[in-house]
N, C-alpha and C positions, 0 to 999 in steps of 0.2 A: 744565511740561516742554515744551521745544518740540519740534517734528517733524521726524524725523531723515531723510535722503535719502542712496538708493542712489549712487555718484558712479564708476563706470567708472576703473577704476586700472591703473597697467602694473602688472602681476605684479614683485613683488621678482627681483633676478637669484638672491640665495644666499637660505635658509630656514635658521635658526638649528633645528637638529634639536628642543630644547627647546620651539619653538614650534610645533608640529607638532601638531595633535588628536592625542587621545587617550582611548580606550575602555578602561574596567574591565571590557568584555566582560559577557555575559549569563548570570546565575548559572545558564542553563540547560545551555548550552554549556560553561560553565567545567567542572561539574561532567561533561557528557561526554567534554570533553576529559581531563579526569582520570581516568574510566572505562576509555576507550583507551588511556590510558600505562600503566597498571595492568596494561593487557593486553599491552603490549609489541606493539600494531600496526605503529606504523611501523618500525619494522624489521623488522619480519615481511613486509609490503607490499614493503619495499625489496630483501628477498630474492628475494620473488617472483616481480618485475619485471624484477632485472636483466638475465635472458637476454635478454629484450626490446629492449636497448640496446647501444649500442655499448659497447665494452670501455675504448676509450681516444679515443678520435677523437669531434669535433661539440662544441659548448654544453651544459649542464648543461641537462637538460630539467625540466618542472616535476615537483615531487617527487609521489611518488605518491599520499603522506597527502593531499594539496590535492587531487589530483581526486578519490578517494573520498570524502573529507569534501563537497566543492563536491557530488556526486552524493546525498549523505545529507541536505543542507541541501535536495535538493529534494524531499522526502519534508518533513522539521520543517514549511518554511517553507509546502507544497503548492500547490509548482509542478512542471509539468510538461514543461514547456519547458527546453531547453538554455539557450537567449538569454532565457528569462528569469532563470534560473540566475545566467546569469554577472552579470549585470547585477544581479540582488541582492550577491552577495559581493562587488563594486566598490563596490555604494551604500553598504553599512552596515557602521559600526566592528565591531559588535559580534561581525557575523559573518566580519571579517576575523581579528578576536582568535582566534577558531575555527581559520583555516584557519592563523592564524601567517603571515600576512601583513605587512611594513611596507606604512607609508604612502606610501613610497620606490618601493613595487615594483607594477605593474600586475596585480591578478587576471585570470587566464585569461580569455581569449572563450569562445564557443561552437565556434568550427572548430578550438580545439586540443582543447579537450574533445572535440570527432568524431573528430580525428585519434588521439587517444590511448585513446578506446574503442574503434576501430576495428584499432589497432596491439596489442591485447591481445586473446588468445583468451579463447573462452565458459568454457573450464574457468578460467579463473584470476577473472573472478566468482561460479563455484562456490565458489572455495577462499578467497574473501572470505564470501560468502555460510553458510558452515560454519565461521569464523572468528567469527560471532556467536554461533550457535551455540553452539560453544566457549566463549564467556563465561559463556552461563547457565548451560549443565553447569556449570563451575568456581564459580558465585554458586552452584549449587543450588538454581537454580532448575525445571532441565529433568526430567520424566517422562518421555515418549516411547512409554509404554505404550498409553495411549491414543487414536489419533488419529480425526478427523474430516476426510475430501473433499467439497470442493464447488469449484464452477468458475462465469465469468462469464464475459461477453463483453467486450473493450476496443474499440472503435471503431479502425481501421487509418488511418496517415496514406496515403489517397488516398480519391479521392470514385469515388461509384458510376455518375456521370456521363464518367469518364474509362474505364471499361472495353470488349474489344472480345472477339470472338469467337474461341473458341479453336483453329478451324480452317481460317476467312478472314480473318482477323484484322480483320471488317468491325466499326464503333465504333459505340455502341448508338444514337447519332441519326440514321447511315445506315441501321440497322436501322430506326429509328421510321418513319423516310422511305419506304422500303420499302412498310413496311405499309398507311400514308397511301396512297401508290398504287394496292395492292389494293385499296382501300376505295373508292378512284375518289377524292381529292383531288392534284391532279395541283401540284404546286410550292410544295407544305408549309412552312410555316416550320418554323421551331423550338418555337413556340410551339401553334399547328396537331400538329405530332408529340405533343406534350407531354400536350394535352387530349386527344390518341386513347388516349395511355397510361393516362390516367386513368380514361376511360371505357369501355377495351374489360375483358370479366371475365374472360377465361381468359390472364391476366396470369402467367407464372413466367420466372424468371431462377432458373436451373438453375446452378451451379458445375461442370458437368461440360462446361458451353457457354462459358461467359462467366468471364473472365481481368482482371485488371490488369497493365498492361503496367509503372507504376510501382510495385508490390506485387505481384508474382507469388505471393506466400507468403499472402497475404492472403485470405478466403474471404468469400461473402456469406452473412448472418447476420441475425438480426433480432433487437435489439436489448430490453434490459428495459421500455422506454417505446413499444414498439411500430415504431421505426420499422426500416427496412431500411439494412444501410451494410456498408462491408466493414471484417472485426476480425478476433479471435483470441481464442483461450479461453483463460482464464489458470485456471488449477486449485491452489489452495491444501492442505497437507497440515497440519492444525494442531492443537499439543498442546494435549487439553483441560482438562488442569490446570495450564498453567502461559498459554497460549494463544499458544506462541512457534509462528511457524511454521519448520517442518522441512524443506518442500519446497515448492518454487513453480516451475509448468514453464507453459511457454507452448507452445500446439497452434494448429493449424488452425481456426477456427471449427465446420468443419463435420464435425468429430473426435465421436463421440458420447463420452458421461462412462463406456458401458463400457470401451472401447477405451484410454482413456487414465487408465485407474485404476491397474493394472499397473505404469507408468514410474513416475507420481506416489508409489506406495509402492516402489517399488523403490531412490526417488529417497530418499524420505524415511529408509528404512531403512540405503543407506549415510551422508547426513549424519549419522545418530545416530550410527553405530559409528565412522565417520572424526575426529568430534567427541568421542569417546572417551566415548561411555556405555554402558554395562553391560547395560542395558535394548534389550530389544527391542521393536517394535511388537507387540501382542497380539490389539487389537481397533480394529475399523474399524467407525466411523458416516458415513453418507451418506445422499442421500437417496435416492426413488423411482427415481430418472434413472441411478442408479449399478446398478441391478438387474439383471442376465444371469445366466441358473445358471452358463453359462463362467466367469464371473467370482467368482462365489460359490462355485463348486468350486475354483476357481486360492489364493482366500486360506483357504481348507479344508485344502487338501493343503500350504498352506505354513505349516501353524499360527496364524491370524490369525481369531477370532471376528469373523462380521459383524453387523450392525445394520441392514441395508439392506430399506424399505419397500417392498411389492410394488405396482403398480400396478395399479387396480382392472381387474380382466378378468372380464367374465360368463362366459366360456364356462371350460369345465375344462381343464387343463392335460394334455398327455400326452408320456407319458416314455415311448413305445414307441423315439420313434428318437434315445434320449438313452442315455447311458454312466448305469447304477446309481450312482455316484459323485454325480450329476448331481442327480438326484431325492433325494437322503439330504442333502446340502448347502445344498437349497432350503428343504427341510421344516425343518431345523434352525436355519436363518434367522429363519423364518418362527416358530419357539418362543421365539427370543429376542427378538425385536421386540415378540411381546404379551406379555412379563412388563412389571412393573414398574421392572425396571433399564430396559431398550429403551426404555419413552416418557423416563425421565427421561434418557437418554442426547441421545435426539432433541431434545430440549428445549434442553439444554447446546450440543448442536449447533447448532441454527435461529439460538441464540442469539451464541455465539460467532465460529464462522465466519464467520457475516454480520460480526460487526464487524469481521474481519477485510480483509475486501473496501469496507466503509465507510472504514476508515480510508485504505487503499491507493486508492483509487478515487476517491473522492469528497471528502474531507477531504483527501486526500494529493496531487490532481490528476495522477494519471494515468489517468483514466478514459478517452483517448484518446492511442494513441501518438503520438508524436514522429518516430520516426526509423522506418525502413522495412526490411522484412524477418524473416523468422522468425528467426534468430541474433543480428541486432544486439537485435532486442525484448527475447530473451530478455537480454542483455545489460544494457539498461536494466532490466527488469523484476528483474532478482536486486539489484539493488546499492538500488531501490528498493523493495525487502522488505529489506533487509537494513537500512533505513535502520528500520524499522520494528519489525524486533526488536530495535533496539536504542532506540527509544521505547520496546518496553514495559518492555526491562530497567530503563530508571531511571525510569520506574513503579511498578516492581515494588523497588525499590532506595532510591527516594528519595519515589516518589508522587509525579509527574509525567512526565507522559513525553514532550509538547513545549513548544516557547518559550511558544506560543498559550496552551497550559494554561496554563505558569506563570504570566504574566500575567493569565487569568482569576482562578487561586489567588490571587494577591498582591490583585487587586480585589478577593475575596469577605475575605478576611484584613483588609485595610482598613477594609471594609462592617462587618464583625462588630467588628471594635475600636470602630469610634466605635455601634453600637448597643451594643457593652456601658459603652463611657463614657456613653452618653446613660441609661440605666437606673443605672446607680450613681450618677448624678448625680440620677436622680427619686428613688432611696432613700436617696441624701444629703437631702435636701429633704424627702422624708416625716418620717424621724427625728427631722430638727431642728423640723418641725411638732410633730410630738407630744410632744417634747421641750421646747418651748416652751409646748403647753398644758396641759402636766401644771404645768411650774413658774409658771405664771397660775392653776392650780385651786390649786395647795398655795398661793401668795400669799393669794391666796381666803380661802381654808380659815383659814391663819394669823390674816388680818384679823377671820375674824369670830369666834374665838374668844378675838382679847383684847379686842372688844369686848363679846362677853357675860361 
């Protein structure tokens, strides 16, 4: 065979439609996309939408199925970037097949994607976001009785080097400079500032001080790895028998987990009933961090058992300047935590919800936002759970719940076919051994009994 070479061609002026590539699509996709026709999305989406648009006037804009789907692939595919987004569903047939794309037609950039996240308000990702939802009720798959809260930190798109003061609006390397003066180094560099920050010890950046001027929503935080950066807390509300989640709000960093337990059930409790379940929430797991008697009185008096761990305190507890309510709600926490339902509750919890946050975060690649601001966040952050409960519905539907998987599935499916041909094939081969020296012993056998 000889060696074939690349040769620089003018492009054809016409393309014979026929000669066009073409993709059979990914049985992963194919089958979600048949999940959401089932459910009669896209024109539910298109209803949604329309207010949004002009009535009669302008271009056909892109349809709405394409952007939420292009949003949902960035959960499958776990990216978390816009421009990497788009740039996927340009590259590949497969997941063009998905969006219902021709080969004819250019997939979305990243700045109409901004512009058209930007052009739709936060409740109409709610009402996508309860539209998942809505399916698992309908599979029967959703409980809703039981839920479990926990929350993480995201890493905010802006650096902590870009921040400045919140009432001189002086920026933290004038500030380091500053200091460097005090200390007597008179025409600091940068690097000079840098090493004082390192080395002096009564070191705080206070959020009550210090601001970003590109992220004003944005709070300083200290991250799960130790390090400092400015994020936002993303608090998960998740059912734990079915492990869809219910509720996903995005806060302040520096929002403590009692303060923002309240919305997140409040939050979770209307998608159940908006998504049309019967069920109410009954009982709440959390952890240590979720602990306040306010807060353990608040799910008390609204019918809601808790599970919430107390955190170790030598000294004893006094309910002189507390409401009786207060004290009766604590102690009853506290009886259901050391039974034996409580630790296996906690257990289900540790376990679950974490993979909650695993998949969304770290498999899913949004473990640092993209876009800027508390609204838009929440924005990407619903439509990016929402892409998630609908991985686990055809997990839970089909037993896989992304492309990634199904391609490890079809690899371990493979792997196991040719180890079971390779073993029928040794116990083909034993048989015909034995088989062979049974009829060499009866030969045997034969021979020497006609000659005695």
């Amino acid at each position: 065979m000889a060696l074939g070479r690349r040769v620089e061609q003018q492009r054809p002026l016409f393309v014979v439609a026929d000669e066009l590539p073409k993709s059979d699509g990914h049985p992963f996709y194919r089958r979600l996309n048949a999940l959401l026709a089932d459910a009669g999305f896209d024109r539910w989406i298109e209803e949604q939408c329309k207010p949004y648009y002009a009535a009669v006037m302008g271009r056909p804009s892109i349809p709405p199925g394409v952007f939420f789907r292009m949003m949902f692939v960035g959960f499958f595919e776990g990216i978390g970037s816009l421009r990497q987004i788009a740039w996927r569903c340009s590259d590949s047939l497969a997941v063009r097949e998905f969006l219902g794309l021709p080969l004819t037609q250019r997939a979305p950039d990243d700045s109409s994607l901004t512009v058209i996240r930007q052009r739709f308000p936060v409740e109409l990702f709610e009402e996508v976001f309860r539209f998942m939802i809505l399916i698992a009720r309908k599979k029967k798959l959703l409980q809703g009785k039981r839920i479990a809260v926990d929350a993480t930190n995201l890493e905010a798109n802006a650096a902590m080097r870009s921040i400045v003061s919140r009432e001189e609006g002086v920026t933290w390397q004038r500030y380091l400079r500053e200091l460097a003066a005090k200390e007597g180094i008179t025409h600091a560099s940068a690097e000079d500032a840098r090493r004082l920050d390192r080395s002096r010890g009564d070191k705080k950046v206070s959020n009550r001080d210090w601001v970003s001027p590109s992220d004003p929503d944005s709070r300083i935080a200290r991250m799960k790895d130790g390090r400092t950066h400015l994020a936002y807390k993303a608090e998960h509300a998740v059912d734990l028998e079915s492990e869809i989640i219910v509720a996903a709000t995005l806060h302040p960093a520096d929002a403590s987990d009692a303060q923002t337990l309240p919305d997140t059930l409040v939050r979770a409790q209307t998608n159940l009933e908006l998504a049309g379940s019967t069920s109410s929430v009954a009982e709440l797991v959390a952890d240590k961090g979720y602990h306040a008697a306010a807060t353990i009185e608040w799910c008390n008096r609204i019918g809601i058992r808790t599970y919430i761990p107390e955190r170790m305190d030598r000294r004893q507890r006094r309910w002189t300047d507390k409401p009786a309510e207060f004290q009766t709600a604590v102690y009853g926490n506290r009886r259901r935590v050391g039974r034996a339902k409580g630790r296996r509750l906690q257990r289900q919890r540790s376990e679950r919800i974490e993979r909650s946050f695993a998949h969304a975060c770290n498999s899913g690649g949004l473990r640092r936002m993209t876009v800027r601001g508390l609204e838009e966040s929440n924005k990407r952050y619903l439509l990016h759970i929402a892409g998630q409960n609908l991985g686990i519905l055809m997990r839970k539907l089909f037993g896989i719940g992304t492309p990634r998987e199904w391609g490890a599935w079809s690899k371990w499916l493979r792997s196991a076919h040719q180890a079971l041909l390779a073993i029928l094939a040794a116990v083909i081969t034993a048989v015909r051994r034995i088989a062979d020296r049974t009829r060499r012993t009866d030969e045997i056998d034969r021979a020497t009994t006609c000659g005695g």
